[in-house]
PAZA-338628 format. One record per residue (C-alpha): residue in three letters; x, y, z. Coordinates in steps of 0.05 Angstrom, whole numbers, plus 5000, padded with zeros to 4 digits. Layout:
N
ALAXYZ
...
END
This chain:
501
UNK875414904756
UNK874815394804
UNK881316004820
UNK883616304869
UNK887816914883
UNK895416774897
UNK894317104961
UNK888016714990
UNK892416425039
UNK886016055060
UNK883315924995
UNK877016205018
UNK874816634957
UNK874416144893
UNK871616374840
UNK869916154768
UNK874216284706
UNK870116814677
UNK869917164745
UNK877117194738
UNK877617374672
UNK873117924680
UNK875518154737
UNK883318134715
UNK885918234790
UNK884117864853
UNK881318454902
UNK886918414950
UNK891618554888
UNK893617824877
UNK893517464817
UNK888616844797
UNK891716134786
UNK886815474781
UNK887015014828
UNK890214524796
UNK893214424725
UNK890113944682
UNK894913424652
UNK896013314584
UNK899912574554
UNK903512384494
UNK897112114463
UNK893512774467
UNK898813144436
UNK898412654375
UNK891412704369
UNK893013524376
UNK899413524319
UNK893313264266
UNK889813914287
UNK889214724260
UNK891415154311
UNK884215414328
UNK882314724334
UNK889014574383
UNK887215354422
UNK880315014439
UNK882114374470
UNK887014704508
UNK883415314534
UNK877614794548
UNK881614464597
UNK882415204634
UNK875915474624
UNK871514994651
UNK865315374651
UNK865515634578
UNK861915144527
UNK866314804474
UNK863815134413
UNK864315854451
UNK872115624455
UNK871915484383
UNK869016094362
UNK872516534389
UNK879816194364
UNK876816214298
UNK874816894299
UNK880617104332
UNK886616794293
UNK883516794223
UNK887416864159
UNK886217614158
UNK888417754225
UNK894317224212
UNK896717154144
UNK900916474127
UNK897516184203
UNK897816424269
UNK905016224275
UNK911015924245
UNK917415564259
UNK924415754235
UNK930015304233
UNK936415604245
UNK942115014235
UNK942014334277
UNK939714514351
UNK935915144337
UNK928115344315
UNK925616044326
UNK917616054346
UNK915116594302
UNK909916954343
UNK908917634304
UNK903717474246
UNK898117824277
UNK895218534262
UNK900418944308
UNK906518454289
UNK908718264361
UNK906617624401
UNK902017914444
UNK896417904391
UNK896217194405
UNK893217274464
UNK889317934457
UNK886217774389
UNK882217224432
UNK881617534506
UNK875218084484
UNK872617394462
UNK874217104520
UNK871617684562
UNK865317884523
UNK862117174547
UNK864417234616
UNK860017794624
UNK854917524600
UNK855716914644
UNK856617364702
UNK850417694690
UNK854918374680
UNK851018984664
UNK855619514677
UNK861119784621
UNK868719424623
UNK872920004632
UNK880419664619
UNK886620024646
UNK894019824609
UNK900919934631
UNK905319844571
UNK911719784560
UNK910019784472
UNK907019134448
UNK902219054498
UNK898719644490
UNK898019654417
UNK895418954411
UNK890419034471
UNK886919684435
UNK886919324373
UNK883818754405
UNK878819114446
UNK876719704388
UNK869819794385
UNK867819224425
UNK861019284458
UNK860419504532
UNK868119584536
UNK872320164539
UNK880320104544
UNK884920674562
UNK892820514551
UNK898620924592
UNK905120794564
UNK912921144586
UNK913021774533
UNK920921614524
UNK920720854533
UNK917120534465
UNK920220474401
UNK918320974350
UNK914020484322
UNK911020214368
UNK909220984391
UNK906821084328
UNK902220474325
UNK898920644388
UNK898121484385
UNK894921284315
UNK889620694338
UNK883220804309
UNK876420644350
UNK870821004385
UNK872820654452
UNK880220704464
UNK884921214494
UNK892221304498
UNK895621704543
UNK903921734552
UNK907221854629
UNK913122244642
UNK915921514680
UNK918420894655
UNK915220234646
UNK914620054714
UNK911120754738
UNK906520584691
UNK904519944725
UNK904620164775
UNK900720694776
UNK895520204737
UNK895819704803
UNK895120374855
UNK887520544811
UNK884919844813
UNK886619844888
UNK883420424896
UNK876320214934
UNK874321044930
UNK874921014848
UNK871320404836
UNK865220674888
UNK865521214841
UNK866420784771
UNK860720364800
UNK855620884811
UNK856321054741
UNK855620354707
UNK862920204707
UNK868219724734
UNK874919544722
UNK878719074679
UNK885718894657
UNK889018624584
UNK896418564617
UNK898317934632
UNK895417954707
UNK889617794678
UNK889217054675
UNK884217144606
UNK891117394568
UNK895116874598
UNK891716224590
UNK892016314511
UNK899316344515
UNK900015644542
UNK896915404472
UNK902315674415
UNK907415314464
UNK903914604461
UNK903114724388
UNK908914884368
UNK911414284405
UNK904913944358
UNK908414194301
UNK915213954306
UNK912513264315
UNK908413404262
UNK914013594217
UNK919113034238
UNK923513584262
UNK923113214331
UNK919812444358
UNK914112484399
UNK916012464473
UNK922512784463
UNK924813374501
UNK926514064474
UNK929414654515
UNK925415274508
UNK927416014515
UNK924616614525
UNK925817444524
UNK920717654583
UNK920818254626
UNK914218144666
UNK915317354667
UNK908417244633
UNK911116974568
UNK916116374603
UNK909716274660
UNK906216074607
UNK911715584572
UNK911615304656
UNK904715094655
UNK904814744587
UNK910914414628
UNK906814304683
UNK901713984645
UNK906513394616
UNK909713694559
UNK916113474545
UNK919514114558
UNK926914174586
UNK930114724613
UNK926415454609
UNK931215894598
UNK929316674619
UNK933117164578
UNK933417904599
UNK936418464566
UNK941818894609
UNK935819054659
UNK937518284680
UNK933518264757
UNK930617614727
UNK937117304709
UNK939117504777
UNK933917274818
UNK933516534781
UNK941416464797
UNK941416704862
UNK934116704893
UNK934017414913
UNK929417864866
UNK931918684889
UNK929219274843
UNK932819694885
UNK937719804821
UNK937920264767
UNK933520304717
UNK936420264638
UNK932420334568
UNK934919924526
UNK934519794443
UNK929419244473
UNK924519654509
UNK919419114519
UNK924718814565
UNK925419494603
UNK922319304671
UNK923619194741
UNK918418974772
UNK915818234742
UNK908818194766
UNK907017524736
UNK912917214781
UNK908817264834
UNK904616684800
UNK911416244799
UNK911816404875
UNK904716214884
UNK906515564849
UNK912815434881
UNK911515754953
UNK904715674969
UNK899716254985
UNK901916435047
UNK909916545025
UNK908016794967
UNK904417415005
UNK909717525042
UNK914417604990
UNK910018074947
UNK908418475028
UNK917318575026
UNK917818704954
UNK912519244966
UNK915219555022
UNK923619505014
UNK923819314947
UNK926318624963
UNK925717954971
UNK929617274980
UNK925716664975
UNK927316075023
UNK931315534999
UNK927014994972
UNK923015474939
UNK929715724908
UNK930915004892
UNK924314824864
UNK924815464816
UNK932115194794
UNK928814454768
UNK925614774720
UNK928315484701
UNK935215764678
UNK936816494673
UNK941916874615
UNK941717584600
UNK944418044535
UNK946918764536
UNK946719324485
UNK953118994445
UNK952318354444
UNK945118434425
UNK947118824360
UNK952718244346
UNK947617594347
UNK942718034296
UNK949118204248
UNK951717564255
UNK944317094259
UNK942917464197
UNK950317344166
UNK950016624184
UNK943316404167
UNK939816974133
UNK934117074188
UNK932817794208
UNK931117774289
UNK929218404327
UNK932118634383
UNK928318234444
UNK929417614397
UNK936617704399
UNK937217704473
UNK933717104465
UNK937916724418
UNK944317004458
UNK941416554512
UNK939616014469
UNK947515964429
UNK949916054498
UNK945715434525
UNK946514984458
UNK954815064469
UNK953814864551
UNK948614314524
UNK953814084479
UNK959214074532
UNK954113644586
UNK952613184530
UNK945413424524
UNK943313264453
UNK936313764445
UNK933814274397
UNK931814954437
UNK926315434417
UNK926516084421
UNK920016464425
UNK920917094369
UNK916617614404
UNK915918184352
UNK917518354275
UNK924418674268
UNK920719274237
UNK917519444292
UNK925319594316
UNK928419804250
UNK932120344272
UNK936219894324
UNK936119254272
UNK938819714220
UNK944719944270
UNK946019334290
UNK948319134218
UNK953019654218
UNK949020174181
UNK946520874203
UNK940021034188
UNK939421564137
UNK932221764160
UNK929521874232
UNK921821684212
UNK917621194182
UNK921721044115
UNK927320834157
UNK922820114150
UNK924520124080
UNK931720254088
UNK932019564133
UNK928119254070
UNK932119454015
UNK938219274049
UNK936218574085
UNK931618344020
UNK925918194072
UNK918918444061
UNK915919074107
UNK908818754141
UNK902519004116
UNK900519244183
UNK906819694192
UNK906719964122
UNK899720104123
UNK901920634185
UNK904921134135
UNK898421614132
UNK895721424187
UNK892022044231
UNK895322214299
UNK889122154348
UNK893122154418
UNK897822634448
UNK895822724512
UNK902522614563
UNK901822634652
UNK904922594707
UNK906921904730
UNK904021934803
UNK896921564813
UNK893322174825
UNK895322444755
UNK893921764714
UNK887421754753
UNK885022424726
UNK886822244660
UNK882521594676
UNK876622064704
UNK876722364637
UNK877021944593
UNK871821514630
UNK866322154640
UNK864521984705
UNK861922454751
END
């Protein structure tokens, strides 16, 4: 299977999954996509439901990854999502009454979802340089907006011929998720915070690897650049699996029959997440509506009900900070899809020069088969965890509940269609890694403003603190270096950090 960039409007440049991988972005700062999507029936996803979830990550990335062997796919899930990484399995599947199952995607090492991606991808990348013949050091720039950044350091610590440098906003993470990252332990990683938000960050990240000066310069001393965010089609592809199998496990359970169709719904800022729940779709899986769910920063919600995506808006940081973004880069691969090549670059060429776009009207149309849009502000997001607690005794964190707000919304308009499915919700992150906010949001004030406000959310809800997050109490403060958010300011901070010359 060969890829190509989203903006090869001549599909001229193709190049070979590990190419992709290792590169992260296309040189003319698209991103990769195959060049087609391999299918998938109801008889392979029988023969998957009798499967582990390495075994499941394997046949699925296999159908991606064309020019990786087999046993190199099942390697690396095993190694990757192992019971130490993931105690009680890689995932797990709440019920929450008739219609509704939360996707539990937080039992890795950093507690959020995105270790189910980046406990594989140095895997993934580590053999595409050596089937690239890569010599030179994998120096990988991050824009995070919290869970990203934590997961792709742990994921890439002390991996040979790799170093990874994460830029995050200083006043745009959680506490925690501050605290896991400034603390990250490695003799390859760096962490640096930007006087921006979220989206200076990125884009500050995309202005460096666009840079053809820097990487002359990288180059001449043995080093190129990579990417963990979800650009990079090597942290997207393993995304696609935990939605097949948890689609595997529901059959599996006699939760729902085989061939039946579910609803799924997602909390996504940067559209990578509910790209990935596409593809599976793509692919033949018996998946509904996908239903995007924002947090009051809604220019998703927007742009899936009206077809016009316009960051020219302001800018607000929420209690679900992951959410906090404006500018979705992996929509552009939903373009791509829906568009073509040639639309899609001209859509990115407005977005990057007004700060808008409106897409024509059978791509609008074409979106709207598959995708539905909801969004959750700062109230309503505290109500559904006081009340999804109150009602069912399941403690979501704040990105969840924007989620389920979507998904009670879309079970009572279901209901009123006559639409008889079950939705699931993807959970993206342990409600400690929010406990402030979760704590708030069942109507009690935090008594402390550090670390043991995690046990104050314990003793009251009766739910255990994760091992990770407790283990963080000691921990050493490595990182407190804070810049600028302008390019030339990150890419000093790069230039350091890197020791080139």
């Amino acid at each position: 299977m060969k890829y190509y960039s989203t903006r090869d409007t001549e599909k001229k440049n193709p190049v070979s999954s590990a190419q992709a991988i290792k590169q992260g972005i296309a040189p003319d700062g698209g991103l990769y996509m195959p060049d087609s999507v391999p299918k998938i029936d109801e008889k392979e996803i029988a023969s998957l439901s009798e499967l582990s979830y390495t075994k499941r990550a394997a046949a699925v990335l296999s159908k991606f990854l064309t020019d990786y062997k087999y046993e190199e796919l099942v390697f690396s899930a095993e190694a990757a999502y192992s019971e130490e990484k993931f105690r009680g399995g890689a995932t797990g599947i709440a019920a929450l009454g008739d219609k509704q199952r939360v996707l539990e995607l937080w039992h890795g090492p950093t507690c959020a979802f995105k270790d189910m991606a980046l406990q594989i991808m140095p895997r993934l990348l580590s053999f595409a340089l050596e089937k690239t013949g890569e010599k030179r050091t994998a120096l990988i720039l991050v824009a995070t907006s919290g869970d990203t950044g934590k997961a792709a350091l742990e994921g890439y610590k002390d991996v040979d011929h790799v170093k990874i440098m994460v830029f995050y906003p200083e006043n745009g993470v959680s506490a925690m998720q501050k605290l896991q990252m400034i603390s990250q332990t490695g003799g390859n990683v760096n962490v640096c915070a930007i006087k921006g938000n979220f989206d200076d960050a990125q884009t500050g990240v995309k202005r460096i690897f666009s840079d053809e000066e820097f990487s002359d310069k990288l180059n001449k001393n043995g080093i190129f650049l990579s990417s963990a965010n979800s650009i990079n089609w090597g942290r997207l592809v393993p995304q696609i699996v935990y939605y097949i199998s948890a689609y595997c496990d529901l059959v599996k359970n006699g939760d729902i029959k085989l061939g039946e169709i579910i609803d799924i719904t997602v909390p996504t800022g940067n559209f990578g997440n509910i790209f990935a729940a596409y593809m599976a779709k793509l692919m033949g899986m018996p998946f509904g509506r996908l239903i995007c769910a924002s947090n009051r920063n809604n220019i998703l919600t927007d742009f899936i009900n009206t077809g016009i995506y316009d960051r020219n808006r302001e800018f607000y940081t929420t209690m679900s900070p992951s959410m906090d973004i404006l500018i979705s880069s992996n929509l552009e691969r939903l373009l791509y899809v829906a568009a073509g090549p040639t639309r899609c670059t001209e859509y990115m060429k407005k977005l990057s020069e007004t700060g808008r776009y409106e897409v024509d009207r059978d791509v609008f149309e074409k979106i709207r088969e598959s995708f539905s849009a909801d969004f959750c502000d700062e109230e309503n997001t505290a109500k559904v965890i006081k009340e999804t607690f109150e009602k069912y005794s399941y403690l979501a964190d704040t990105h969840t509940a924007c989620a389920l707000y979507a998904s009670y919304r879309a079970e009572n308009k279901n209901a009123a269609d006559g639409r008889n499915v079950k939705i699931l919700t993807a959970s993206t992150a342990s409600p400690y890694k929010f406990a402030a906010d979760v704590l708030r949001s069942l109507g009690k004030n935090p008594d402390h403003t550090d670390f043991e406000v995690i046990y104050e959310l314990s003793e009251l809800t009766g739910t255990a603190v994760p091992a990770p997050l407790a283990a963080l109490r000691d921990a050493e403060i490595r990182f407190k270096d804070s810049v600028g958010k302008s390019k030339e300011d990150m890419l000093k901070a790069v230039e350091s950090f890197a020791g080139i010359i």
